[in-house]
PQR file with spaces between the fields and no chain letter, atoms N, CA, C, O and H, PARSE charges and radii, in Angstrom:
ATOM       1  N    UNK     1      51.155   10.011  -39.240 -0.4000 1.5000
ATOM       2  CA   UNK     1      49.752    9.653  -39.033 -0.0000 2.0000
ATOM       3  C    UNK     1      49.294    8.665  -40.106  0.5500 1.7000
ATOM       4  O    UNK     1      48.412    7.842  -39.861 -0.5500 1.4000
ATOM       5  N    UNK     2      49.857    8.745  -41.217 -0.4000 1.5000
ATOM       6  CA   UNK     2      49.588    7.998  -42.560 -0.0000 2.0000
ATOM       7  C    UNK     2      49.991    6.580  -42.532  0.5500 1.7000
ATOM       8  O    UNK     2      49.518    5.508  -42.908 -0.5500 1.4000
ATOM       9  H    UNK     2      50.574    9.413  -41.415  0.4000 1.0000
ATOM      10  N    UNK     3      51.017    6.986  -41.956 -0.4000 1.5000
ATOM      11  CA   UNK     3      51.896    5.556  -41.815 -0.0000 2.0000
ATOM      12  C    UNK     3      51.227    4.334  -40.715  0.5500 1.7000
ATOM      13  O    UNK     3      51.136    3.120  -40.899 -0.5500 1.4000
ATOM      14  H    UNK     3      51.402    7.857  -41.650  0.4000 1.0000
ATOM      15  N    UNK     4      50.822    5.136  -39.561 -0.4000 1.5000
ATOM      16  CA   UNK     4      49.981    4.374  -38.265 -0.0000 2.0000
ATOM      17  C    UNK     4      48.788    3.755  -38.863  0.5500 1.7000
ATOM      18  O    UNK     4      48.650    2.532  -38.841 -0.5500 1.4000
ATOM      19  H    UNK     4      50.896    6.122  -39.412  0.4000 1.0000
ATOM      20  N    UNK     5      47.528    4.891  -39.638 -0.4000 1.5000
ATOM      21  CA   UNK     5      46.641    4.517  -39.849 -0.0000 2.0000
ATOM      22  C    UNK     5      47.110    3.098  -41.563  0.5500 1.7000
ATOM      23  O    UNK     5      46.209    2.700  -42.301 -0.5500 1.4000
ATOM      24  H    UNK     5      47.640    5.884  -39.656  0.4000 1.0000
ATOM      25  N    UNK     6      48.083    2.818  -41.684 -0.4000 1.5000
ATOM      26  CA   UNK     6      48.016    2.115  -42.620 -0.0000 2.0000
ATOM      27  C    UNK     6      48.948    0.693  -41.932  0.5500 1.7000
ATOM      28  O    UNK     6      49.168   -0.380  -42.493 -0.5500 1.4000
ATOM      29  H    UNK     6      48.815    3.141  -41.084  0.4000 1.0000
ATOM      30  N    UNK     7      49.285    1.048  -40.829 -0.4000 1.5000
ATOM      31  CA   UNK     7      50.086   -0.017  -39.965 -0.0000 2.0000
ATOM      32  C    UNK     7      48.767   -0.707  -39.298  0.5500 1.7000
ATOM      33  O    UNK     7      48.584   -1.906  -39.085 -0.5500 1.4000
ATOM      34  H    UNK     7      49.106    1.919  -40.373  0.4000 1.0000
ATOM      35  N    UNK     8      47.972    0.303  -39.051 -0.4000 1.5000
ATOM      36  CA   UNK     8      46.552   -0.396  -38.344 -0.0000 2.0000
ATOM      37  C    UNK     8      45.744   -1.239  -39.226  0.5500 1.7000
ATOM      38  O    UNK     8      44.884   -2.057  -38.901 -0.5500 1.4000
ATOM      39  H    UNK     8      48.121    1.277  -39.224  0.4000 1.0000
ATOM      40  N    UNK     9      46.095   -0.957  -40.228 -0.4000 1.5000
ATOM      41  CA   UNK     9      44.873   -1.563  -41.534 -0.0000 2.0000
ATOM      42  C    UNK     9      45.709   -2.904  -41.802  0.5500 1.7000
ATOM      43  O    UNK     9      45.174   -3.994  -41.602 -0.5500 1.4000
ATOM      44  H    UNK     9      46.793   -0.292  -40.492  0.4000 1.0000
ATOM      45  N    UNK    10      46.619   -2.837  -42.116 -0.4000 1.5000
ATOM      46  CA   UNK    10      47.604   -3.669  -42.188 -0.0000 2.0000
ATOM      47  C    UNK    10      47.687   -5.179  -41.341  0.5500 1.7000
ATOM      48  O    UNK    10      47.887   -6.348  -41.672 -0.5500 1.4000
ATOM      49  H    UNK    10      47.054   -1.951  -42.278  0.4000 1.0000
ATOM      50  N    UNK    11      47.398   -4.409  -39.988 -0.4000 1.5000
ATOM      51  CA   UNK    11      47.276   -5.331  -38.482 -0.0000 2.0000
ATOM      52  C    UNK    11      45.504   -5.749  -38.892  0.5500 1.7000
ATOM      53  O    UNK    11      45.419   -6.842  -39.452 -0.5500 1.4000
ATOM      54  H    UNK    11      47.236   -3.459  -39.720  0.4000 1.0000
ATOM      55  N    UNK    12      44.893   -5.421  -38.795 -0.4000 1.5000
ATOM      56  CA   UNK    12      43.483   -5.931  -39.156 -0.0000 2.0000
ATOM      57  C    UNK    12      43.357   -6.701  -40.098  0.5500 1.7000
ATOM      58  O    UNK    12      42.801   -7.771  -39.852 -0.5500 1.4000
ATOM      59  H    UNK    12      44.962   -4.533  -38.340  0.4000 1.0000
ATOM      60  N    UNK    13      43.734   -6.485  -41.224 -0.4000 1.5000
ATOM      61  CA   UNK    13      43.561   -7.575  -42.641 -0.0000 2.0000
ATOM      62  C    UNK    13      44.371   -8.976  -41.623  0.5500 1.7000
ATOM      63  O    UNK    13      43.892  -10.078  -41.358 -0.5500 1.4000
ATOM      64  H    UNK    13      44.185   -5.616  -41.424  0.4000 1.0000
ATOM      65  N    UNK    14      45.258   -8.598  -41.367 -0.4000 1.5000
ATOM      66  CA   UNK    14      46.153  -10.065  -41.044 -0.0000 2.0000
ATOM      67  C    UNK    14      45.154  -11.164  -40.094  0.5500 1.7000
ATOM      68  O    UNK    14      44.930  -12.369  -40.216 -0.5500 1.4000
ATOM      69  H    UNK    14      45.648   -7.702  -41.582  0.4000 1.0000
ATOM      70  N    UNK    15      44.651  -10.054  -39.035 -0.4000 1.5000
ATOM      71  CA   UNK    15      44.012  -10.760  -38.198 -0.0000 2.0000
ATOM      72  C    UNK    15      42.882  -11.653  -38.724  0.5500 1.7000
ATOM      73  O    UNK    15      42.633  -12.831  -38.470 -0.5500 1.4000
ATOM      74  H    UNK    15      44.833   -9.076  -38.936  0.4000 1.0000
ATOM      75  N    UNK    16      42.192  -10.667  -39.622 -0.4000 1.5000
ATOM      76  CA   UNK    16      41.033  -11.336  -40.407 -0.0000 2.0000
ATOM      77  C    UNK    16      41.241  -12.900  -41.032  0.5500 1.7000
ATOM      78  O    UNK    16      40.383  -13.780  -41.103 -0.5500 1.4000
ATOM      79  H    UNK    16      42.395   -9.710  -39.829  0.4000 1.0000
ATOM      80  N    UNK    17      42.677  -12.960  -41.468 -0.4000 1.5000
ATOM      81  CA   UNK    17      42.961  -13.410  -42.023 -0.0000 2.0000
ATOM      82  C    UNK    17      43.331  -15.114  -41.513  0.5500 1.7000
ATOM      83  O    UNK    17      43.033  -16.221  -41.962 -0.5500 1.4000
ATOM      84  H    UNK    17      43.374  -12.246  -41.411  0.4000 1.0000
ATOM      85  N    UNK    18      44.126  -14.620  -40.353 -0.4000 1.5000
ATOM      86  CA   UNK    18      44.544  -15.418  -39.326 -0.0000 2.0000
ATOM      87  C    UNK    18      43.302  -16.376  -38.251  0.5500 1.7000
ATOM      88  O    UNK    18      43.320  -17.555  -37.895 -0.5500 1.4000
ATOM      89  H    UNK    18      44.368  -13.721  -39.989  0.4000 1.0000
ATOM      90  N    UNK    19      42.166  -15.106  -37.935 -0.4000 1.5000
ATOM      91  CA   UNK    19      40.733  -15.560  -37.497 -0.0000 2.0000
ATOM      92  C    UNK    19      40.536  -16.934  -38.197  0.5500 1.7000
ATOM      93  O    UNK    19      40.668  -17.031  -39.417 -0.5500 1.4000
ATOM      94  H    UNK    19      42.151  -14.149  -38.224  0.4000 1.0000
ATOM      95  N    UNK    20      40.163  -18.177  -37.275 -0.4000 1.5000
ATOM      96  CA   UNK    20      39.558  -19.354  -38.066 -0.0000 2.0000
ATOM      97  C    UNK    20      37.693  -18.782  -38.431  0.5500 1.7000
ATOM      98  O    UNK    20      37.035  -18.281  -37.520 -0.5500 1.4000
ATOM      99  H    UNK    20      40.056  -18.098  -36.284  0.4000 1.0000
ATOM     100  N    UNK    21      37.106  -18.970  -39.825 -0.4000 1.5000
ATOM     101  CA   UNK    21      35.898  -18.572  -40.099 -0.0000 2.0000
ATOM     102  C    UNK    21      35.098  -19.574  -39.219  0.5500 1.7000
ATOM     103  O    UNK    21      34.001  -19.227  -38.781 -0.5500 1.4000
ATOM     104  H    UNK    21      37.641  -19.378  -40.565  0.4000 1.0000
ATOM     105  N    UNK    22      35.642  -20.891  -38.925 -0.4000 1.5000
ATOM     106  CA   UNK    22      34.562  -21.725  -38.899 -0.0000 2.0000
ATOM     107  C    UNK    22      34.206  -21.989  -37.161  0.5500 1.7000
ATOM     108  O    UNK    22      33.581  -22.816  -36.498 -0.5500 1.4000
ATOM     109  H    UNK    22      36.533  -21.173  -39.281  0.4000 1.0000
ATOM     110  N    UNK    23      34.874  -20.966  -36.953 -0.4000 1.5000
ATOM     111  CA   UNK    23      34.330  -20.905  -35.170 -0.0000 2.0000
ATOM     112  C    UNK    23      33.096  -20.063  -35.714  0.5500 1.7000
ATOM     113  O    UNK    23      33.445  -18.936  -35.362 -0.5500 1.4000
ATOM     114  H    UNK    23      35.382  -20.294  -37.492  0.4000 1.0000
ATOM     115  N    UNK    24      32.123  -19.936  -36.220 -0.4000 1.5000
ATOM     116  CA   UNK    24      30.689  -19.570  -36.005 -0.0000 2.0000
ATOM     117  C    UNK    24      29.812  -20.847  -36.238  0.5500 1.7000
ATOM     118  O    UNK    24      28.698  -21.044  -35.754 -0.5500 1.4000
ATOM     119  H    UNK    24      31.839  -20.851  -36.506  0.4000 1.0000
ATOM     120  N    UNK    25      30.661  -21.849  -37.235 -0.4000 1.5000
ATOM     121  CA   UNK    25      30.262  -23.095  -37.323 -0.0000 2.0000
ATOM     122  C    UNK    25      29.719  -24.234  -35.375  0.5500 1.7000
ATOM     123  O    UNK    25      28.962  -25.137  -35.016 -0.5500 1.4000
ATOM     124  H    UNK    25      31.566  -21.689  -37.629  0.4000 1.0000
ATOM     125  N    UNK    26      30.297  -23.718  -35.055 -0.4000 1.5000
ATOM     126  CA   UNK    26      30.988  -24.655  -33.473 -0.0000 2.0000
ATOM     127  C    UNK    26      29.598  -24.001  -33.073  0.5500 1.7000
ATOM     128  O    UNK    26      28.784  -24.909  -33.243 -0.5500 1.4000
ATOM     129  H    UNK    26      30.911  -22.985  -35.347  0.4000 1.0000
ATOM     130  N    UNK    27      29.044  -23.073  -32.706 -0.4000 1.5000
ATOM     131  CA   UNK    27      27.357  -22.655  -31.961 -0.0000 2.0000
ATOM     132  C    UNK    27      26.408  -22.189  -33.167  0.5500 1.7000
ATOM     133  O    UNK    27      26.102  -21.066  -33.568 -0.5500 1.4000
ATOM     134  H    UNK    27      29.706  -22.336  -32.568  0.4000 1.0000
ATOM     135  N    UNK    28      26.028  -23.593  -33.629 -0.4000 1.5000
ATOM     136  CA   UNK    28      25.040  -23.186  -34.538 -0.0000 2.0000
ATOM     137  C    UNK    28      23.382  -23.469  -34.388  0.5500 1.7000
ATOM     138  O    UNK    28      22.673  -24.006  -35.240 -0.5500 1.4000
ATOM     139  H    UNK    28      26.277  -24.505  -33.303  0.4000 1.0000
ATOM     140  N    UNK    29      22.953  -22.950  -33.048 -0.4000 1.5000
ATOM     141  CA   UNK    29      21.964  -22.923  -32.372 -0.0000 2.0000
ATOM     142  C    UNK    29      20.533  -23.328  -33.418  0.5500 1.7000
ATOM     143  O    UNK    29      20.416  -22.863  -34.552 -0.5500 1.4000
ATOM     144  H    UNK    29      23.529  -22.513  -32.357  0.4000 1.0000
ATOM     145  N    UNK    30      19.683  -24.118  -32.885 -0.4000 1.5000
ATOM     146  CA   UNK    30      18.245  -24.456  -33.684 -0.0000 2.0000
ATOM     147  C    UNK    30      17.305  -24.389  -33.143  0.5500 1.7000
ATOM     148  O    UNK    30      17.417  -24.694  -31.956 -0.5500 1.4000
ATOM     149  H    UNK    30      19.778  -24.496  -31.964  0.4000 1.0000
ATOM     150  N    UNK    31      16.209  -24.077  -33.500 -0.4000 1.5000
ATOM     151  CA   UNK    31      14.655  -23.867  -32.648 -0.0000 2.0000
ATOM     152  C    UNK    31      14.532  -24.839  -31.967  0.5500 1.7000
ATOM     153  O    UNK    31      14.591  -25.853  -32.663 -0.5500 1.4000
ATOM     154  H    UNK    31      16.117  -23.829  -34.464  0.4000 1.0000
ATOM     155  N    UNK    32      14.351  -25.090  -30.661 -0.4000 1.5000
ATOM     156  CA   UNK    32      13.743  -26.289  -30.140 -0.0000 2.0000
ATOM     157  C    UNK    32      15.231  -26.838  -29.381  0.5500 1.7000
ATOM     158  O    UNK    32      15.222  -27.728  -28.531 -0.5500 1.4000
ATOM     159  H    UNK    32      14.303  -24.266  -30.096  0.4000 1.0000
ATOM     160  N    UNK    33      16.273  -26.261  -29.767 -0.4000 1.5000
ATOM     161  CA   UNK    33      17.450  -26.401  -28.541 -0.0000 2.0000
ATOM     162  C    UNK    33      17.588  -25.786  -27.481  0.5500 1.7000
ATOM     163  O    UNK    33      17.549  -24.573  -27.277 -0.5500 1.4000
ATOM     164  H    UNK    33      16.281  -25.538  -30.457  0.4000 1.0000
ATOM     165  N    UNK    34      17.789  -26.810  -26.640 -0.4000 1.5000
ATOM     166  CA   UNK    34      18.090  -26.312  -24.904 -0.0000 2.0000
ATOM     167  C    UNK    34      19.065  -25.313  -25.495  0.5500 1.7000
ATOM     168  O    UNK    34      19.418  -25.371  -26.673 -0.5500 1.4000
ATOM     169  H    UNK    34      17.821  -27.796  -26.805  0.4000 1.0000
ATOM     170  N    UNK    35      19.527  -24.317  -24.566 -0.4000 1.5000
ATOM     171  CA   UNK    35      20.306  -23.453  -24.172 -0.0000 2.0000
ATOM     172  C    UNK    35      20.774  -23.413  -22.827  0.5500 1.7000
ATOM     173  O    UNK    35      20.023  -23.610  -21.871 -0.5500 1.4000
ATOM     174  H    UNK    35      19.241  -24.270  -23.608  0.4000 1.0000
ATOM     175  N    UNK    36      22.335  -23.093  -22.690 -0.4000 1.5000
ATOM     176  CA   UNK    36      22.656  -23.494  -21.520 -0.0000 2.0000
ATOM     177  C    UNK    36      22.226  -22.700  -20.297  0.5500 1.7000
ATOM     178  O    UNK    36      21.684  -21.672  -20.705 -0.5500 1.4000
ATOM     179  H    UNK    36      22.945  -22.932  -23.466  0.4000 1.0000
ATOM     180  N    UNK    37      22.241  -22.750  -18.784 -0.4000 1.5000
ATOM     181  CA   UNK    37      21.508  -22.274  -17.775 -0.0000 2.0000
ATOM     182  C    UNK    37      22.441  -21.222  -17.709  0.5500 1.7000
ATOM     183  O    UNK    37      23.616  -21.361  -18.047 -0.5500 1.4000
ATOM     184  H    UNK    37      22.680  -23.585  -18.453  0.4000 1.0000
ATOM     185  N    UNK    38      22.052  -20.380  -17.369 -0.4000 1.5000
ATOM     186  CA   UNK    38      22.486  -18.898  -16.983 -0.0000 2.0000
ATOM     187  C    UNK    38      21.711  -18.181  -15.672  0.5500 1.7000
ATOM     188  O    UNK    38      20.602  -18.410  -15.190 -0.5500 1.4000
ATOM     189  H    UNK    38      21.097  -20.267  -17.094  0.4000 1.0000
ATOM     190  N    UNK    39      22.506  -17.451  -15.386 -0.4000 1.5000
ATOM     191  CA   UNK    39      21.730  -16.475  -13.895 -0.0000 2.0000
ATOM     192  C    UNK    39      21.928  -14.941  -13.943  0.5500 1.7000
ATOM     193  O    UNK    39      23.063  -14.475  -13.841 -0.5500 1.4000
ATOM     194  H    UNK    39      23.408  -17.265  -15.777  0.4000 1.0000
ATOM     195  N    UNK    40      20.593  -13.965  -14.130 -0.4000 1.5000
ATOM     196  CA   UNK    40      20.520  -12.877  -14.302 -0.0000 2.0000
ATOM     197  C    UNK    40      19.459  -12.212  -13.166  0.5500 1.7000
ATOM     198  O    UNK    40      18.488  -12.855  -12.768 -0.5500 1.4000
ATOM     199  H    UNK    40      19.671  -14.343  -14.213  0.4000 1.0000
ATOM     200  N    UNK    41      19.854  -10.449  -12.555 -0.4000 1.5000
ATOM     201  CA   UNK    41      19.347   -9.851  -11.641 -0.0000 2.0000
ATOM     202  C    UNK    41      17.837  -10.032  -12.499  0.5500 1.7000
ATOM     203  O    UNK    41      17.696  -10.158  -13.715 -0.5500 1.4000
ATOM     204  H    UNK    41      20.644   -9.927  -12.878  0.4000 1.0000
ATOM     205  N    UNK    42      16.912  -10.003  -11.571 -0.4000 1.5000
ATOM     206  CA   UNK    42      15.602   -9.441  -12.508 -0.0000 2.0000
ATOM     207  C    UNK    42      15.754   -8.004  -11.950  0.5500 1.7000
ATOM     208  O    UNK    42      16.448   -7.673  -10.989 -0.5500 1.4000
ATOM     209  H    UNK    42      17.027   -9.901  -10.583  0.4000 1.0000
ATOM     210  N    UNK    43      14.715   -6.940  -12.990 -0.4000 1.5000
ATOM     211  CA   UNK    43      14.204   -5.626  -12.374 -0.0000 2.0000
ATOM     212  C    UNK    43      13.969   -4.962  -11.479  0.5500 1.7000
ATOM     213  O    UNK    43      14.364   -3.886  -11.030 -0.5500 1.4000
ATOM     214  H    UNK    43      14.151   -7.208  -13.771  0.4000 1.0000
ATOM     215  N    UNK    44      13.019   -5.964  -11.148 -0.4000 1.5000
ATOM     216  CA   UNK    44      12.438   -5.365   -9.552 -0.0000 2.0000
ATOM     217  C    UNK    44      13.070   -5.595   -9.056  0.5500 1.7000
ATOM     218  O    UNK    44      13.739   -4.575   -8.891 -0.5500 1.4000
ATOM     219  H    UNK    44      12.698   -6.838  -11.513  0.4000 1.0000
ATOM     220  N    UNK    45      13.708   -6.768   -8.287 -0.4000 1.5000
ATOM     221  CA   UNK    45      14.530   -6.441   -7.136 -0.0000 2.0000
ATOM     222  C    UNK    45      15.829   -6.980   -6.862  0.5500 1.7000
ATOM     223  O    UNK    45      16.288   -7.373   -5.790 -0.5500 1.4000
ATOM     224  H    UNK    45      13.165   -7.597   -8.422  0.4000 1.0000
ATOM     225  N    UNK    46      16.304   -6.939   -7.901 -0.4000 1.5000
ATOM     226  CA   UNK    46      17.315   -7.856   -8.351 -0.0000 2.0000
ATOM     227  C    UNK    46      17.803   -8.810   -7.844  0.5500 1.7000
ATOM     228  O    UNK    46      18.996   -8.986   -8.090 -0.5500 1.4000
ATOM     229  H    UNK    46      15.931   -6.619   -8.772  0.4000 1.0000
ATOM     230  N    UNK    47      17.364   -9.434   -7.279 -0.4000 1.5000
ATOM     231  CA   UNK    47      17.274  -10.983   -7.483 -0.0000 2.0000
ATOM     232  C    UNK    47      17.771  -12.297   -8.535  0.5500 1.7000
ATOM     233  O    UNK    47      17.270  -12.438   -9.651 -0.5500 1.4000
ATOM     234  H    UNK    47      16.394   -9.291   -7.080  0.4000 1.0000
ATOM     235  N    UNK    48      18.491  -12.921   -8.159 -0.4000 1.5000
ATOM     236  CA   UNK    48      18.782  -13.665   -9.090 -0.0000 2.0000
ATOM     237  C    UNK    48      18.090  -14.541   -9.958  0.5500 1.7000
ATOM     238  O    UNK    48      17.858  -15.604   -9.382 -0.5500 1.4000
ATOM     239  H    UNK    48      18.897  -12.806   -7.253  0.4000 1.0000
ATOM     240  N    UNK    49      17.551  -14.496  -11.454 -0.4000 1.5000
ATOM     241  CA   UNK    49      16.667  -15.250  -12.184 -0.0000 2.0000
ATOM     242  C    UNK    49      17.267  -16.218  -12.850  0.5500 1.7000
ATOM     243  O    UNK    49      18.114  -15.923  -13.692 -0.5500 1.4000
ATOM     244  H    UNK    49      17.739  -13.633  -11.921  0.4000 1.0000
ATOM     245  N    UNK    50      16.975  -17.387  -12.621 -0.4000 1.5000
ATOM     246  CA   UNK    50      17.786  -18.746  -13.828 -0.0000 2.0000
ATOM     247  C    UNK    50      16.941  -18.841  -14.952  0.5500 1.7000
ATOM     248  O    UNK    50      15.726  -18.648  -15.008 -0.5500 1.4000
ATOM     249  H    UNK    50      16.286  -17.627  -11.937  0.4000 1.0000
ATOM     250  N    UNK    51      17.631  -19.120  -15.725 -0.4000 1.5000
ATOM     251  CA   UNK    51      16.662  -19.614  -17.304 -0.0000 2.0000
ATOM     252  C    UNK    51      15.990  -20.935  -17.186  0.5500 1.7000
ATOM     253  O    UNK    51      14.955  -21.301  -17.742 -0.5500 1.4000
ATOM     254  H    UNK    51      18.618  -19.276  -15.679  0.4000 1.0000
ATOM     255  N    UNK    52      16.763  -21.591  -16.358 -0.4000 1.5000
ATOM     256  CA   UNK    52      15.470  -23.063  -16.326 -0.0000 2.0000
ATOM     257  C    UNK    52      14.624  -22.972  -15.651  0.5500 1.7000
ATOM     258  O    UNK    52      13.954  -23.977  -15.412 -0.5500 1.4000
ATOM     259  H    UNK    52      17.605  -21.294  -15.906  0.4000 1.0000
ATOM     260  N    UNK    53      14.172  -21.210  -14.819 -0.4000 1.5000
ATOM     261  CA   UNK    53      12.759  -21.474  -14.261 -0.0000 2.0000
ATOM     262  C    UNK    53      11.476  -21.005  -15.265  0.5500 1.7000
ATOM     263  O    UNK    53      10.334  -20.695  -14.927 -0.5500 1.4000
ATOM     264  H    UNK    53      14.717  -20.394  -15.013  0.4000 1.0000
ATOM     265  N    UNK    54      12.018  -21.058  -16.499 -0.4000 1.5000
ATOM     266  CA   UNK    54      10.941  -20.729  -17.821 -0.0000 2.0000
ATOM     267  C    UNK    54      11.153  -21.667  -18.118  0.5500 1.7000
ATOM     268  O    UNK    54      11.275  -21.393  -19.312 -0.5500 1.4000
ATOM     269  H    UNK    54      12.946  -21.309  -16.773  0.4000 1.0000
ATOM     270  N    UNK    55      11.376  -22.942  -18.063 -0.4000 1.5000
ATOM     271  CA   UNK    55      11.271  -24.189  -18.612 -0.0000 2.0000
ATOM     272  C    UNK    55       9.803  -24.662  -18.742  0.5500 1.7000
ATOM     273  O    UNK    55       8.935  -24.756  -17.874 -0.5500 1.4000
ATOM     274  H    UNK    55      11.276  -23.164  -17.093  0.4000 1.0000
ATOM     275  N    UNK    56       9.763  -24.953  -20.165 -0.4000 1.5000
ATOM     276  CA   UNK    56       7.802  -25.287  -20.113 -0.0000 2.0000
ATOM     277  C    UNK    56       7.109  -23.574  -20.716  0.5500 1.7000
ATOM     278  O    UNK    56       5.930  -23.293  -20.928 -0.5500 1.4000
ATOM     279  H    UNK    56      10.468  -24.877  -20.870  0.4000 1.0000
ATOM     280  N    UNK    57       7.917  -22.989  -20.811 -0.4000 1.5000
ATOM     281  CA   UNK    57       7.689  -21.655  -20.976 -0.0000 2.0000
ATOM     282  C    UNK    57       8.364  -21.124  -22.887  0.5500 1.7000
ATOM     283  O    UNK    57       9.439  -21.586  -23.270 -0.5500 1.4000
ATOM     284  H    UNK    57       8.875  -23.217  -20.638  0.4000 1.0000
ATOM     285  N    UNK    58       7.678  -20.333  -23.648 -0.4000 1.5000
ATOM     286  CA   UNK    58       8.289  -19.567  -24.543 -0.0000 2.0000
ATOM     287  C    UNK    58       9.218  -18.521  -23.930  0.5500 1.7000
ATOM     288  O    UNK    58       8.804  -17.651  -23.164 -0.5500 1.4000
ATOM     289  H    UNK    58       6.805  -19.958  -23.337  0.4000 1.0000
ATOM     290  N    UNK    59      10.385  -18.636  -24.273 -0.4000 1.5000
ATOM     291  CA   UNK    59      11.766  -17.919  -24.236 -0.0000 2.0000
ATOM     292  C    UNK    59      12.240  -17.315  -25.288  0.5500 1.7000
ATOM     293  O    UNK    59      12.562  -18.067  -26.208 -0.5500 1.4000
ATOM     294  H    UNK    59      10.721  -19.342  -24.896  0.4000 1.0000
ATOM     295  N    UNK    60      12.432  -15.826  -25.499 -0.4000 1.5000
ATOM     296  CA   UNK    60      13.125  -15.455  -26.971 -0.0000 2.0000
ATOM     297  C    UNK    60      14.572  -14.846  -26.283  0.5500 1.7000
ATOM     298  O    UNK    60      14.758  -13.892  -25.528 -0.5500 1.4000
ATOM     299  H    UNK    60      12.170  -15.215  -24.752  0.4000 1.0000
ATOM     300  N    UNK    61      15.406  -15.731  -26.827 -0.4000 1.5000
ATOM     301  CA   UNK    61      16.709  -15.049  -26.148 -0.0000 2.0000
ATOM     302  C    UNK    61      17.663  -14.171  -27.392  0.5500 1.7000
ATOM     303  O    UNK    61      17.829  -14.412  -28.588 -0.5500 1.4000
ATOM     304  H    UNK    61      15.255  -16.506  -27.441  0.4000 1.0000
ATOM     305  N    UNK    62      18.147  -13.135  -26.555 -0.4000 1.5000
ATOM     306  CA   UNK    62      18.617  -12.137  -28.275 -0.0000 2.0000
ATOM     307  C    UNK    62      19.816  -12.162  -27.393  0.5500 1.7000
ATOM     308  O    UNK    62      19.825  -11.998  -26.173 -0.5500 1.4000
ATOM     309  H    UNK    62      18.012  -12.940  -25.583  0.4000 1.0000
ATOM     310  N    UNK    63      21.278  -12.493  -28.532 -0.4000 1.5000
ATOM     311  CA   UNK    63      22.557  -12.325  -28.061 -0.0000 2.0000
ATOM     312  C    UNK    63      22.748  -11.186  -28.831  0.5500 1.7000
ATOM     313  O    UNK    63      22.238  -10.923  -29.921 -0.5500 1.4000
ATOM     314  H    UNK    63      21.271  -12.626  -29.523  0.4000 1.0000
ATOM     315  N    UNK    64      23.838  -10.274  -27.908 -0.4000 1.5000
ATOM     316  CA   UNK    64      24.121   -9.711  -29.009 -0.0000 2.0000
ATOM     317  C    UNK    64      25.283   -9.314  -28.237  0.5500 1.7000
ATOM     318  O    UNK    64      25.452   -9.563  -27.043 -0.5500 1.4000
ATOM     319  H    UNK    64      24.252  -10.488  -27.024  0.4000 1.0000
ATOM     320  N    UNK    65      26.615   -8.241  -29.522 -0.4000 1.5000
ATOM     321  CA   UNK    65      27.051   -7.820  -28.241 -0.0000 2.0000
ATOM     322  C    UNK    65      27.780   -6.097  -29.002  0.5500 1.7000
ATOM     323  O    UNK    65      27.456   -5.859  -30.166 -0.5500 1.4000
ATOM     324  H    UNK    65      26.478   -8.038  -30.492  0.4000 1.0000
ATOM     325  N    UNK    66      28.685   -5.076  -28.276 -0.4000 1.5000
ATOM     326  CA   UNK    66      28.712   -3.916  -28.494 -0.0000 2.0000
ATOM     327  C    UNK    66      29.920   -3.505  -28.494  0.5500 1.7000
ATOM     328  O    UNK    66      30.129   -3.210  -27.318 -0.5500 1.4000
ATOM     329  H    UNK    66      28.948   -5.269  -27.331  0.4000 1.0000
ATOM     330  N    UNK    67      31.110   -3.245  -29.252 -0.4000 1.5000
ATOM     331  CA   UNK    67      32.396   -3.359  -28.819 -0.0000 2.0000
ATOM     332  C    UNK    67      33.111   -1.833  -28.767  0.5500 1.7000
ATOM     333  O    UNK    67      34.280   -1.711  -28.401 -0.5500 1.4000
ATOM     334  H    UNK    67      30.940   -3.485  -30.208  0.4000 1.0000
């Protein structure tokens, strides 16, 4: 068990390591930039909603994600 959990740690540092940092560089999003069009159900009736029909509109978009 000692050995796995230190084969796993092992495998992670490398990756970290191996990871280029500067791919967060490549989407470095600014106030007042378009964002690209996307298509999401709305609530009520799920229906398909595009982001360019808030165009002309305040938009707060939150990425995030959950692994």
């Amino acid at each position: 068990m000692l050995k796995r959990a230190c084969l796993i740690a092992f495998a992670a540092a490398i990756l970290c390591c191996v990871t280029p940092r500067d791919s967060r560089a490549e989407y470095a999003p600014q106030v007042g930039q378009r964002h690209d069009d996307f298509l999401l159900p709305s609530l009520a009736d799920w229906e398909p909603i595009a982001l360019s029909q808030f165009r002309g509109r305040k938009v707060l978009l939150i990425h995030f994600a959950s692994w």
